[in-house]
C-alpha positions in Angstrom: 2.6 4.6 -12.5 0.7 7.4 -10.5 0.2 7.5 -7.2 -2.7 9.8 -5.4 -2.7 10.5 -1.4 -5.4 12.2 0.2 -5.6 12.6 3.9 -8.6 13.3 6.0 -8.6 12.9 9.6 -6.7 10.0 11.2 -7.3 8.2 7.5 -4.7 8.1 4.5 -6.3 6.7 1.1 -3.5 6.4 -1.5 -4.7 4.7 -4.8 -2.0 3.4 -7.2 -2.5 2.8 -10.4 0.0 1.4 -13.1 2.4 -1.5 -12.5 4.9 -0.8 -9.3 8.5 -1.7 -10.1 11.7 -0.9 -8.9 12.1 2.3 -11.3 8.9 3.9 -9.5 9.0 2.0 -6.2 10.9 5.2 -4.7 7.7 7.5 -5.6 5.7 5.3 -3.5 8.6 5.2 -0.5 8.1 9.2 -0.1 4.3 9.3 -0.3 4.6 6.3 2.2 6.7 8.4 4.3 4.5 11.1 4.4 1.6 8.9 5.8 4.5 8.0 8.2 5.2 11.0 9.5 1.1 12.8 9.6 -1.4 11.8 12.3 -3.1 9.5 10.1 -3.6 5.7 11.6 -4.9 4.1 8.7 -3.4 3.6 5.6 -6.6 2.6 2.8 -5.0 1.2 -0.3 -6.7 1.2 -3.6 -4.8 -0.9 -5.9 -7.9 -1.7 -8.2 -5.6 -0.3 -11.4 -2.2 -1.5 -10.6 -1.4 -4.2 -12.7 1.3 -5.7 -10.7 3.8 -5.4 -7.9 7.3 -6.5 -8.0 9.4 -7.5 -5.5 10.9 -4.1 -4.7 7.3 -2.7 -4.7 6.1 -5.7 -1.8 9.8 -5.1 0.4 8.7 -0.8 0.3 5.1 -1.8 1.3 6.4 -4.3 4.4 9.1 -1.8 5.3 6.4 0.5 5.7 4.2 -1.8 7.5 6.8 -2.8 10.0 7.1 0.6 11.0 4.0 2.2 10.6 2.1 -0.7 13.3 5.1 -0.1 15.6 3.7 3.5 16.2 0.0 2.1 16.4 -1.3 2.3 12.6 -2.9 -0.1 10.6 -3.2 -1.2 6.7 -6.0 -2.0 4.8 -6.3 -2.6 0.8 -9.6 -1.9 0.3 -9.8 -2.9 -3.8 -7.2 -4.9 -5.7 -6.9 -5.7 -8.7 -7.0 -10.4 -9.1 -3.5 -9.7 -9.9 -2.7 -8.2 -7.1 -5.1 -9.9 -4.7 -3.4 -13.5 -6.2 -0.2 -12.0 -5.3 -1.0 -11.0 -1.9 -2.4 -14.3 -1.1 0.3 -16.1 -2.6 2.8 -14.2 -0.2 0.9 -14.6 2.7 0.2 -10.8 3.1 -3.5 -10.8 3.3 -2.6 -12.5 7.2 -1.0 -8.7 8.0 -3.6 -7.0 6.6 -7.1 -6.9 5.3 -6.7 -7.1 1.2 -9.9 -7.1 -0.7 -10.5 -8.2 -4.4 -12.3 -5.0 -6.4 
């Protein structure tokens, strides 16, 4: 899995790419924590090339969620892959946030 953050203004864009699991899910945890802690107020997520999510993967992203509107921010996945998007929509998450297929 790789992960890539840029920043530009108030706007994070992190694309994943990959399958998330719960060997790599602590490499998203710190670049999550970095959005965290900047000025940024939107996460964009770019999960067009990650191939799936597991559980631990969903619990870092809702963790981060939870937190991250609590100081005003906001989440968007702006390309998933179907797997992902299915996923999503099976859990209910596209009712957080905006989740967008490809």
């Amino acid at each position: 899995m790789t992960i890539d953050l840029t920043m530009k203004n108030n706007v994070a864009f992190m694309k994943i790419e990959g399958i998330l699991n719960s060997e790599n899910a602590h490499i998203l945890q710190e670049k999550l924590a970095e959005v965290f802690h900047s000025e940024c107020t939107l996460l964009e997520l770019d999960l067009f090339d990650c191939r799936n999510i597991s559980s631990t993967g969903i619990g870092k992203i809702l963790l981060f969620y939870k937190d991250f509107i609590g100081k005003g921010g906001e989440i968007e996945v702006v390309r998933s892959s179907n797997s992902v998007y299915e996923l999503f929509s099976m859990l209910k998450l596209n009712q957080l946030f905006t989740v967008n297929l490809g």
